[in-house]
MOPAC internal coordinates of N, CA, C and O (Angstrom, degrees):
PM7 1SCF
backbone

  N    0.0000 0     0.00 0     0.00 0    0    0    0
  C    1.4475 1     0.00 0     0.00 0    1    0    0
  C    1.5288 1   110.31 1     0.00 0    2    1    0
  O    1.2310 1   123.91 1   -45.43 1    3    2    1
  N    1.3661 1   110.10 1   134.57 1    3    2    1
  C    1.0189 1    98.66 1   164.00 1    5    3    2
  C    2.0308 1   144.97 1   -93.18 1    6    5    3
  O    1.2310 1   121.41 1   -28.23 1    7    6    5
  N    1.0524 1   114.91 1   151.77 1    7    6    5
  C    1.6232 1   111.16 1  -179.75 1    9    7    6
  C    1.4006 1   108.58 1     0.53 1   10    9    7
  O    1.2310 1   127.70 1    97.26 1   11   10    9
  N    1.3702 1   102.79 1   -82.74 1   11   10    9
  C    1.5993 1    98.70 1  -179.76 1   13   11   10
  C    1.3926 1   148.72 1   -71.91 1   14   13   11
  O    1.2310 1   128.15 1   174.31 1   15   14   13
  N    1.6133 1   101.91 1    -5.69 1   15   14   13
  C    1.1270 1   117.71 1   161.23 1   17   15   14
  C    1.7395 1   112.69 1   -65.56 1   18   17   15
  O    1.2310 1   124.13 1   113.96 1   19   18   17
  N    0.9631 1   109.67 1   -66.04 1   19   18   17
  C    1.3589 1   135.29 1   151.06 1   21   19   18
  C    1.5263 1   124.56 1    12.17 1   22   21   19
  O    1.2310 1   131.21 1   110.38 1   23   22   21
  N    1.6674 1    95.98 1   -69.62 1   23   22   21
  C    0.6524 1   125.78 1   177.37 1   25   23   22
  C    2.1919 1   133.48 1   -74.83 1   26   25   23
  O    1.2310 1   144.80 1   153.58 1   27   26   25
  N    1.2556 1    69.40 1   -26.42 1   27   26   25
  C    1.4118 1    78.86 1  -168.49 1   29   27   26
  C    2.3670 1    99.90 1  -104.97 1   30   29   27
  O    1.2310 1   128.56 1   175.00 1   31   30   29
  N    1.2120 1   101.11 1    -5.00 1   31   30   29
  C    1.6637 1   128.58 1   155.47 1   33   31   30
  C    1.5441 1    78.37 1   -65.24 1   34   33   31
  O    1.2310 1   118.23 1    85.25 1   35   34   33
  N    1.1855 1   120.99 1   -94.75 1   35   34   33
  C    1.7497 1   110.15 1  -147.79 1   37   35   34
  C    1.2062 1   115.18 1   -63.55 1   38   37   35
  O    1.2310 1   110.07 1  -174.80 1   39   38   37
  N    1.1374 1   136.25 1     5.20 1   39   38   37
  C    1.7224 1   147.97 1  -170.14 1   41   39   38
  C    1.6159 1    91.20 1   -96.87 1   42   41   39
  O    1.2310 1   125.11 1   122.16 1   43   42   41
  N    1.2500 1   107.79 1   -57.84 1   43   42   41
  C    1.9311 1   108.39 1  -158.63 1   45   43   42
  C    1.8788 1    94.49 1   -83.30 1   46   45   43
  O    1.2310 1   110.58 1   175.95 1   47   46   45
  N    0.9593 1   135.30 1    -4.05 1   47   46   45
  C    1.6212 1   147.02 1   163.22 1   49   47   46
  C    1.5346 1   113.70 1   -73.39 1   50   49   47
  O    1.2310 1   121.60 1   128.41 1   51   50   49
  N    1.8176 1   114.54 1   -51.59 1   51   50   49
  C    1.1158 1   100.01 1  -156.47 1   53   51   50
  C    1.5275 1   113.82 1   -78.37 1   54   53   51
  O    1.2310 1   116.15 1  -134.82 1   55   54   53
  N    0.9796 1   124.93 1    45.18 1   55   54   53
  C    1.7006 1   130.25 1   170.51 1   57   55   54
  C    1.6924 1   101.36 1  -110.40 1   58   57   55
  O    1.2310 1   123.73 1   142.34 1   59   58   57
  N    0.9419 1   110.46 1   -37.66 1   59   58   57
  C    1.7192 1   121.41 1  -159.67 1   61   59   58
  C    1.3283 1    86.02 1   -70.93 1   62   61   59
  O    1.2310 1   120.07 1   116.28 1   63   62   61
  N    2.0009 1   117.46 1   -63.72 1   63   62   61
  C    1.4279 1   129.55 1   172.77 1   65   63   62
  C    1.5424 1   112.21 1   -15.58 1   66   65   63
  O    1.2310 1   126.69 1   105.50 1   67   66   65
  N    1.8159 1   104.74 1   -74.50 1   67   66   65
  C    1.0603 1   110.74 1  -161.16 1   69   67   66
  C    1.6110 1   104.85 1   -68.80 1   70   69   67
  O    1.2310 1   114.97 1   169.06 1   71   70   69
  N    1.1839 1   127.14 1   -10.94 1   71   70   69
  C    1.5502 1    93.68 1  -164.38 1   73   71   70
  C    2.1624 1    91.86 1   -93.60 1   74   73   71
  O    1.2310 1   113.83 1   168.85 1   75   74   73
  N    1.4760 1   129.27 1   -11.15 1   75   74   73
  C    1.1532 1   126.58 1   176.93 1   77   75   74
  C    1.3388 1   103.43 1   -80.13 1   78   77   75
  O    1.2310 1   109.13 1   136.92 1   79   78   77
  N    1.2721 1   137.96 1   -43.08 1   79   78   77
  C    1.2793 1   116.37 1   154.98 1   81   79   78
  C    1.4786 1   122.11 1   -34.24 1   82   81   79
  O    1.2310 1   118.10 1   126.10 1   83   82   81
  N    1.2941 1   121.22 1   -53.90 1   83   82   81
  C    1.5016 1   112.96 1  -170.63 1   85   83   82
  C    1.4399 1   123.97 1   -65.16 1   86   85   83
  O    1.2310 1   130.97 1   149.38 1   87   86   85
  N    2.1611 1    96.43 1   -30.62 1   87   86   85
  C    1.4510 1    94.65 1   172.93 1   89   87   86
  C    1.3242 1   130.64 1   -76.35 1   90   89   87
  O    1.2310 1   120.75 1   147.59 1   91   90   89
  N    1.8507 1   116.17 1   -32.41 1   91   90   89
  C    1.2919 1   102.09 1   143.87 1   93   91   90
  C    1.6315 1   157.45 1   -36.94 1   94   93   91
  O    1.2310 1   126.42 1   141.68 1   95   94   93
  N    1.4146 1   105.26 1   -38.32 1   95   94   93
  C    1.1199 1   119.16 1   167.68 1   97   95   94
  C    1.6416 1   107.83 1   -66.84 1   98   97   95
  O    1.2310 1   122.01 1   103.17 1   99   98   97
  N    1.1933 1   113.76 1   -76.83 1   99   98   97
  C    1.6603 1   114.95 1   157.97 1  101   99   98
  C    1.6028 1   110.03 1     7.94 1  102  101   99
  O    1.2310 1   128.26 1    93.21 1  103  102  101
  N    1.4751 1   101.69 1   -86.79 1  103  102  101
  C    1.3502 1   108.76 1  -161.49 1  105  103  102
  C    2.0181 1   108.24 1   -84.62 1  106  105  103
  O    1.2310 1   124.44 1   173.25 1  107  106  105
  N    1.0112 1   109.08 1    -6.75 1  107  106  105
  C    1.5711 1   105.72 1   151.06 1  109  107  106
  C    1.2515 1   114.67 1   -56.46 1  110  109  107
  O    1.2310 1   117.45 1   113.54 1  111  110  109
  N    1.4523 1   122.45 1   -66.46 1  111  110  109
  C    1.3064 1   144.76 1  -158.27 1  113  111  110
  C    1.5509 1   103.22 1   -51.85 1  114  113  111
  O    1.2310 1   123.54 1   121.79 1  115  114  113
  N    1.8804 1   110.82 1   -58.21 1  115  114  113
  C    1.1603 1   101.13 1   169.13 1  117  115  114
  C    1.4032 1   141.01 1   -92.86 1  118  117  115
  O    1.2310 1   124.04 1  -162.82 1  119  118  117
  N    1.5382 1   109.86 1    17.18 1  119  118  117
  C    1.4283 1   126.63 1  -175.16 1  121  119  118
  C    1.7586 1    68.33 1   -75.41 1  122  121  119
  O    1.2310 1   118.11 1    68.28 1  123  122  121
  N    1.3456 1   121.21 1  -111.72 1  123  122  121
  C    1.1300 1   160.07 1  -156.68 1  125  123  122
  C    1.9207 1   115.85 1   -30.17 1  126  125  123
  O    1.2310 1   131.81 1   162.07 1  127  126  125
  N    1.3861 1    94.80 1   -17.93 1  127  126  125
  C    1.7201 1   107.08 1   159.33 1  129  127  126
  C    1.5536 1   125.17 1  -102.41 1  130  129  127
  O    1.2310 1   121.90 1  -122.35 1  131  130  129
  N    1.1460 1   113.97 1    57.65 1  131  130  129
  C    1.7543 1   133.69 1   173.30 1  133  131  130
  C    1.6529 1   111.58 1   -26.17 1  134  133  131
  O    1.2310 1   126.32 1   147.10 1  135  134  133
  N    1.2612 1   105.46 1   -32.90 1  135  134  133
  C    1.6352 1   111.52 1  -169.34 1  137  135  134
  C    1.4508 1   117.73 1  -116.07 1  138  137  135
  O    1.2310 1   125.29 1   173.88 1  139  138  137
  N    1.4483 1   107.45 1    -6.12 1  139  138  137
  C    1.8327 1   112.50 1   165.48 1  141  139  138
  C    0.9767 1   106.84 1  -131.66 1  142  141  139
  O    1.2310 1   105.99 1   139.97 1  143  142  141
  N    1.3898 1   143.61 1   -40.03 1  143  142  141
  C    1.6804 1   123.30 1  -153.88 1  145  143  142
  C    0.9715 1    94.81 1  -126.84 1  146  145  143
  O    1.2310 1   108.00 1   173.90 1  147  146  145
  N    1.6764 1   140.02 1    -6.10 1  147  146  145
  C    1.3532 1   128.33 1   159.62 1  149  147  146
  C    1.5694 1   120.15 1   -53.60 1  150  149  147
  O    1.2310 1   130.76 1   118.22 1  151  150  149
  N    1.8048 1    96.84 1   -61.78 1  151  150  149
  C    1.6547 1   109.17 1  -175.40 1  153  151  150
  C    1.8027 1    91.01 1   -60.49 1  154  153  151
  O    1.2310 1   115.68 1   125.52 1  155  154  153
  N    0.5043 1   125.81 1   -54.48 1  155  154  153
  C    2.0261 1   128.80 1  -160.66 1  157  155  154
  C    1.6999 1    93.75 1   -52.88 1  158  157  155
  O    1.2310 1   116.30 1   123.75 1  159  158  157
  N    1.4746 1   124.64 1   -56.25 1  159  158  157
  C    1.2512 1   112.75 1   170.91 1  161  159  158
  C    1.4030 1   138.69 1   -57.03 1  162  161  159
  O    1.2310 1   122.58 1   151.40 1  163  162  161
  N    1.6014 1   112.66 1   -28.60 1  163  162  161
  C    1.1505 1   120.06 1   161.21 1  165  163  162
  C    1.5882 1   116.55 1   -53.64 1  166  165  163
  O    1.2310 1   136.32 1   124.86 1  167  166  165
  N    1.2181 1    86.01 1   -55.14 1  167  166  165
  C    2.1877 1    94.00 1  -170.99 1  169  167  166
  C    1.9425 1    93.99 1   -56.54 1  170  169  167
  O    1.2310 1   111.55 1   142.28 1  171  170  169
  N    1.3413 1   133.53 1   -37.72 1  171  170  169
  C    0.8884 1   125.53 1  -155.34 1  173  171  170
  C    1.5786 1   102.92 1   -85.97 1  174  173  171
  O    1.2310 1   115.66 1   166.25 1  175  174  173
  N    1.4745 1   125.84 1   -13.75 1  175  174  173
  C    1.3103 1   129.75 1   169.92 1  177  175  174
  C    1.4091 1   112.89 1   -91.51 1  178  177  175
  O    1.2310 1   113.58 1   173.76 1  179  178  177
  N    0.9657 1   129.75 1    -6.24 1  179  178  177
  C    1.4049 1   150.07 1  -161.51 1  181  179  178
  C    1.4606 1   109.21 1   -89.50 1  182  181  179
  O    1.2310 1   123.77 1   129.86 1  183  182  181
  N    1.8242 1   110.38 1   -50.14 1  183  182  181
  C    1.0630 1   152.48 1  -163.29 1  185  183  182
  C    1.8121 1    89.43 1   -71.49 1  186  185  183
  O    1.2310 1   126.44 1   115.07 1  187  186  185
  N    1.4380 1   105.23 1   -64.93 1  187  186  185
  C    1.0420 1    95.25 1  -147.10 1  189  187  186
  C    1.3288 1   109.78 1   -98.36 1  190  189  187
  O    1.2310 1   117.54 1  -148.69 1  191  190  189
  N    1.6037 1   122.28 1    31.31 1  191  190  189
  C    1.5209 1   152.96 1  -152.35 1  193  191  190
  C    1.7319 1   125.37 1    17.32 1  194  193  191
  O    1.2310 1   145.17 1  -123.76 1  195  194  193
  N    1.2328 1    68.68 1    56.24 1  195  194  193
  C    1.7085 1    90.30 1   179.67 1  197  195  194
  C    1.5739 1   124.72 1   -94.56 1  198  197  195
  O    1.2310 1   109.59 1   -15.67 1  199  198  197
  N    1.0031 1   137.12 1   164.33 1  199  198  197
  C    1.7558 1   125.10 1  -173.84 1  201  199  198
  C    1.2976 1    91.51 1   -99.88 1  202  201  199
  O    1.2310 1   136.73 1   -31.48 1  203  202  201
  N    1.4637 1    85.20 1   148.52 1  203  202  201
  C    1.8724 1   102.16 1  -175.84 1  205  203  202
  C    1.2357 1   116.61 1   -72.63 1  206  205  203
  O    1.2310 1   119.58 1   -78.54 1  207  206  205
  N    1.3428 1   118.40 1   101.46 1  207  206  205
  C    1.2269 1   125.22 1  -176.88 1  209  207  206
  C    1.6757 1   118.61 1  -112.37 1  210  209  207
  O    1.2310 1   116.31 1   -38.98 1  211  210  209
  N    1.0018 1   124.63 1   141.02 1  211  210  209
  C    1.6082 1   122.12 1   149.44 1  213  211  210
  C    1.8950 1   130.65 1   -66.70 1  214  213  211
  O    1.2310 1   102.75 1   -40.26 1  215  214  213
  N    0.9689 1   149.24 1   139.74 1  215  214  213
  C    1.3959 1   130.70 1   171.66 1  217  215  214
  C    1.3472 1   120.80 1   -94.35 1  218  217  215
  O    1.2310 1   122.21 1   -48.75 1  219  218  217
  N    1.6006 1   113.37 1   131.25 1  219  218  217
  C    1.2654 1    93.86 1  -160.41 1  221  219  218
  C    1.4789 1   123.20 1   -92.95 1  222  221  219
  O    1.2310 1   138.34 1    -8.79 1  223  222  221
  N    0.9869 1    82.07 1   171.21 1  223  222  221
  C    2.1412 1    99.18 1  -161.57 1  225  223  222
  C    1.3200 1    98.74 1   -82.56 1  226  225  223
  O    1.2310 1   124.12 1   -53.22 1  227  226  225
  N    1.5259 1   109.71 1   126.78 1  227  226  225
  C    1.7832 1   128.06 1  -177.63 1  229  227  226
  C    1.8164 1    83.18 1   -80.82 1  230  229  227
  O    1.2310 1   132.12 1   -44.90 1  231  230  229
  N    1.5490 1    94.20 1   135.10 1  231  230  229
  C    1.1736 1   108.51 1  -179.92 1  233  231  230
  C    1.8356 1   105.04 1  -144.27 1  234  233  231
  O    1.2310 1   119.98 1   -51.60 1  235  234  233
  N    1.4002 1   117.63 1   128.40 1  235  234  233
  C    1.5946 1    96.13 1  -151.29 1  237  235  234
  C    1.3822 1   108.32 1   -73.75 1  238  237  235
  O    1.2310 1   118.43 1   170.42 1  239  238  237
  N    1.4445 1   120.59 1    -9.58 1  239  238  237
  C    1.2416 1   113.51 1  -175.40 1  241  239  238
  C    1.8109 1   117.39 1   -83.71 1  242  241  239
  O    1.2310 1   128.22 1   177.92 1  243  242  241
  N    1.4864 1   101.78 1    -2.08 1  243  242  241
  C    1.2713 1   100.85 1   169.64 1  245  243  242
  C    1.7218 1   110.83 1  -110.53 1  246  245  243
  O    1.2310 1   118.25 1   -86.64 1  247  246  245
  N    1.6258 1   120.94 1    93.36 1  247  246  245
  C    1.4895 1   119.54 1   175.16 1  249  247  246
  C    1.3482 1   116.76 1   -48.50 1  250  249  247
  O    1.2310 1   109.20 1   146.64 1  251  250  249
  N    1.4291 1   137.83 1   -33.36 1  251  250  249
  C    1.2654 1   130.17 1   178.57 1  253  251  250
  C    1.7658 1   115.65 1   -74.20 1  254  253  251
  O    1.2310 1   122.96 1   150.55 1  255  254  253
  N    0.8489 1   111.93 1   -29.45 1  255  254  253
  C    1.8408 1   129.63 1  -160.05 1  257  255  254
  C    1.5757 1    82.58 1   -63.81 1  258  257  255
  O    1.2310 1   109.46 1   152.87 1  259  258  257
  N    1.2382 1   137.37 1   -27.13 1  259  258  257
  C    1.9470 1   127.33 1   170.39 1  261  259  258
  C    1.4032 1   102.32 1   -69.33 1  262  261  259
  O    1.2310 1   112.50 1   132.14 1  263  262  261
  N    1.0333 1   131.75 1   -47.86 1  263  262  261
  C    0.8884 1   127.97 1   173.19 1  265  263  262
  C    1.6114 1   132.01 1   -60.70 1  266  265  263
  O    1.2310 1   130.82 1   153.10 1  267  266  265
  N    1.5075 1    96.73 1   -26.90 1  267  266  265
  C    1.6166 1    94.66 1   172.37 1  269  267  266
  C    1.2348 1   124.30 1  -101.93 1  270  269  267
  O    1.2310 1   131.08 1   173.70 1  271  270  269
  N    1.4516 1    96.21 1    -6.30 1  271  270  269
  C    1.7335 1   113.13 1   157.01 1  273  271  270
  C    1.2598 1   111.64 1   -66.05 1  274  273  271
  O    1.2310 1    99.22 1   126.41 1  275  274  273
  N    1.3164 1   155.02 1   -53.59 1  275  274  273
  C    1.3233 1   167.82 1    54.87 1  277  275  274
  C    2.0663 1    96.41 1    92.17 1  278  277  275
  O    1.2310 1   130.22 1   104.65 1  279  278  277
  N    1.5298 1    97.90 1   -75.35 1  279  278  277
  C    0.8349 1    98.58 1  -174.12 1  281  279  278
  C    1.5841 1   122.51 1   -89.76 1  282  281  279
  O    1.2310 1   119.40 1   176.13 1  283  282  281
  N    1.1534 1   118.75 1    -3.87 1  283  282  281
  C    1.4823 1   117.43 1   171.62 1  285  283  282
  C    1.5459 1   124.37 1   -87.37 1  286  285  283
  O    1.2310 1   133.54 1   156.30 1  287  286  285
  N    1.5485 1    91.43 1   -23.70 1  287  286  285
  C    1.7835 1   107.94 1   158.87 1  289  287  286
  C    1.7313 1   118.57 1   -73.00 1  290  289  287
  O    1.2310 1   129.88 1   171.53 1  291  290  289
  N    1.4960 1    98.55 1    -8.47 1  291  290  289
  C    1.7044 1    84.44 1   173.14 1  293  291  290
  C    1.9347 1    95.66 1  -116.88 1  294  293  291
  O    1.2310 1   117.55 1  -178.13 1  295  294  293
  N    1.1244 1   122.26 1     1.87 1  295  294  293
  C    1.2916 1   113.17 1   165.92 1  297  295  294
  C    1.5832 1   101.81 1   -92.74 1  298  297  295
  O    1.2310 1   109.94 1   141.24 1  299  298  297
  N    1.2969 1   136.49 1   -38.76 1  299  298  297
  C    1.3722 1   118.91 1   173.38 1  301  299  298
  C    1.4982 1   113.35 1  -117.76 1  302  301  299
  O    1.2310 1   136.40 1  -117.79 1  303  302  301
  N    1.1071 1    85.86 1    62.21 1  303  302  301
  C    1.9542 1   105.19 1   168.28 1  305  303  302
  C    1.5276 1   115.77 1   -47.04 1  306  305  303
  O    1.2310 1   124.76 1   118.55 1  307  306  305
  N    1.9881 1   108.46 1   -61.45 1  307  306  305
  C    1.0079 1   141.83 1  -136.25 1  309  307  306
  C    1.5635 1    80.13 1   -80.88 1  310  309  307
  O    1.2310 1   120.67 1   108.45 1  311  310  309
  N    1.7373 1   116.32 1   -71.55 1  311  310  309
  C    1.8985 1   107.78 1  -175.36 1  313  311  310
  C    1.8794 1   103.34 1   -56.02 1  314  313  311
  O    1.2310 1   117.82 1   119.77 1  315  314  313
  N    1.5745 1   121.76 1   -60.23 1  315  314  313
  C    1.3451 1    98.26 1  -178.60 1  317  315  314
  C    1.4636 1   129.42 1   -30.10 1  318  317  315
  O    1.2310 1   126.48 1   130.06 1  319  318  317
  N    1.1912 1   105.15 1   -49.94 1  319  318  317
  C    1.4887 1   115.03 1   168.24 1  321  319  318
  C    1.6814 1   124.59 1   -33.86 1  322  321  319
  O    1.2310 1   133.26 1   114.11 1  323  322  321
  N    1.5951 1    91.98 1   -65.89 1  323  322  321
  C    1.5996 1   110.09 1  -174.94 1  325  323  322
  C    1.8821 1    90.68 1   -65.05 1  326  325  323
  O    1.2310 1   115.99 1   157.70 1  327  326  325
  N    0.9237 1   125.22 1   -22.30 1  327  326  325
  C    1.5827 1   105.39 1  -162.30 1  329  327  326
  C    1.5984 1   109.64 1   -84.79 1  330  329  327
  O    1.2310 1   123.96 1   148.91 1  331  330  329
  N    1.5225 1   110.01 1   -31.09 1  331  330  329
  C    1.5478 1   132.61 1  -179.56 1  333  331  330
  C    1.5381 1   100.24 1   -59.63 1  334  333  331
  O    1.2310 1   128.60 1   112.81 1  335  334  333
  N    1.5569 1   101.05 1   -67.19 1  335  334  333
  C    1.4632 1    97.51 1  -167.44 1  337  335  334
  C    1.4742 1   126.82 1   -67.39 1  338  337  335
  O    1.2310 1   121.83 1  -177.93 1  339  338  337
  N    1.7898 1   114.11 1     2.07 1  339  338  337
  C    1.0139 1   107.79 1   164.44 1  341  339  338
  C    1.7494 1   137.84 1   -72.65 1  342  341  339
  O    1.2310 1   118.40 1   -85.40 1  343  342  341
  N    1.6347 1   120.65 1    94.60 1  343  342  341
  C    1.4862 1   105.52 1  -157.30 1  345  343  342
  C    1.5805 1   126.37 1   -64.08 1  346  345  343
  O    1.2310 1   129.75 1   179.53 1  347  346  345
  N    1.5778 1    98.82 1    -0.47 1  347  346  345
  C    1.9490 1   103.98 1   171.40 1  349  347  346
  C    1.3484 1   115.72 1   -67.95 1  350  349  347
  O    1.2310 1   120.65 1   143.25 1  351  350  349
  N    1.5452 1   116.37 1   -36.75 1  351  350  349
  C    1.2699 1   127.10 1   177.82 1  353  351  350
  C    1.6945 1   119.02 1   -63.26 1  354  353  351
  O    1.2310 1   121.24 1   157.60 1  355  354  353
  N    1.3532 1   115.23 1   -22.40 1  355  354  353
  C    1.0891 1   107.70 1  -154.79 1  357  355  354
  C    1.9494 1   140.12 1    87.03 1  358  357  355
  O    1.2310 1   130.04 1  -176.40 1  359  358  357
  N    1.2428 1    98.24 1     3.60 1  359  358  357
  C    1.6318 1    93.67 1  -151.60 1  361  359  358
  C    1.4026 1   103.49 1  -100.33 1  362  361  359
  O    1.2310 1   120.74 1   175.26 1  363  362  361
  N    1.0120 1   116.18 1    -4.74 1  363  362  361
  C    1.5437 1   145.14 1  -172.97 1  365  363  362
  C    1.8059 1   115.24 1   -27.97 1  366  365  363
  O    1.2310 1   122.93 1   121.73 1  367  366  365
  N    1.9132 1   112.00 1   -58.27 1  367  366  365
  C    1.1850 1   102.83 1   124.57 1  369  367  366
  C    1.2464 1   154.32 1    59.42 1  370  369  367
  O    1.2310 1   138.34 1    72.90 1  371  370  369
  N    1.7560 1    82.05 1  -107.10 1  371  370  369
  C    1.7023 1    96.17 1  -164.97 1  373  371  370
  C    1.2132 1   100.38 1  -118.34 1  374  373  371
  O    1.2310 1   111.56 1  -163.41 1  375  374  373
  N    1.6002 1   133.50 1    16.59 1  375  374  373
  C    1.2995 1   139.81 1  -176.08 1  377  375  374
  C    1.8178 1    99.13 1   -65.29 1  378  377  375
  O    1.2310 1   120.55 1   -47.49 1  379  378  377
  N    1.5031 1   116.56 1   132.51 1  379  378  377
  C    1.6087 1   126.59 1   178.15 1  381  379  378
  C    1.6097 1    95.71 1   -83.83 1  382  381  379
  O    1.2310 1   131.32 1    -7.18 1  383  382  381
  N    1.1418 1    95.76 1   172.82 1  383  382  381
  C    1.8395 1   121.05 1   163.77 1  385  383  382
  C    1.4872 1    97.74 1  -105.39 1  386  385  383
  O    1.2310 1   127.11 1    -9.06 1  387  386  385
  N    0.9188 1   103.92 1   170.94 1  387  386  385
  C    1.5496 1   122.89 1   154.19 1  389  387  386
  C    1.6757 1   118.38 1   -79.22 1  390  389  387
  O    1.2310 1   130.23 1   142.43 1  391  390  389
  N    1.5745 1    97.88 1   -37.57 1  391  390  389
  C    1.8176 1    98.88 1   149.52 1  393  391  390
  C    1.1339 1   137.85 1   -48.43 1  394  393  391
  O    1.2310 1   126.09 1   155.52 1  395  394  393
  N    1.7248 1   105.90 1   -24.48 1  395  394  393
  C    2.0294 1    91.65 1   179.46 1  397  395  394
  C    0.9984 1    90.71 1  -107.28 1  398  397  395
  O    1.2310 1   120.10 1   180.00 1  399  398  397

């Protein structure tokens, strides 16, 4: 490839980039907080009558797991959403648009 091809590959990517960064971070944040953002995510899937799920953690040795991150962020958009924009939690962040 060349330079500008290249280049303009990582330009039309970095939206997709940024929003798996956020969902990783996301679901770190609440893997790893058992006593605030775990229970808060539950109530927020609960809320929005969804099955209690965890999201799963991009891990590089699993190539598909982006992909199923991918899609569990557009089946629970609506609680990710509600959980970000809450500013007690902290998650604020990693809150998506509907743009990325």
């Amino acid at each position: 490839l060349t330079k500008e091809v290249l280049a303009e590959l990582k330009q039309s990517i970095l939206s997709v980039r940024s929003v798996l960064v956020k969902l990783c971070k996301t679901a770190y944040a609440i893997i790893h907080s058992l006593t605030k953002l775990l229970p808060a995510w539950y109530v927020q899937v609960t809320s929005c009558c969804l099955k209690k799920m965890m999201m799963p953690c991009n891990v590089a040795t699993h190539w598909n797991l982006t992909y199923w991150m991918l899609v569990f962020a557009v089946e629970y958009f609506k609680a990710l959403n509600a959980i970000t924009v809450d500013h007690f939690l902290n998650l604020c962040k990693h809150k998506m648009s509907k743009k990325n």
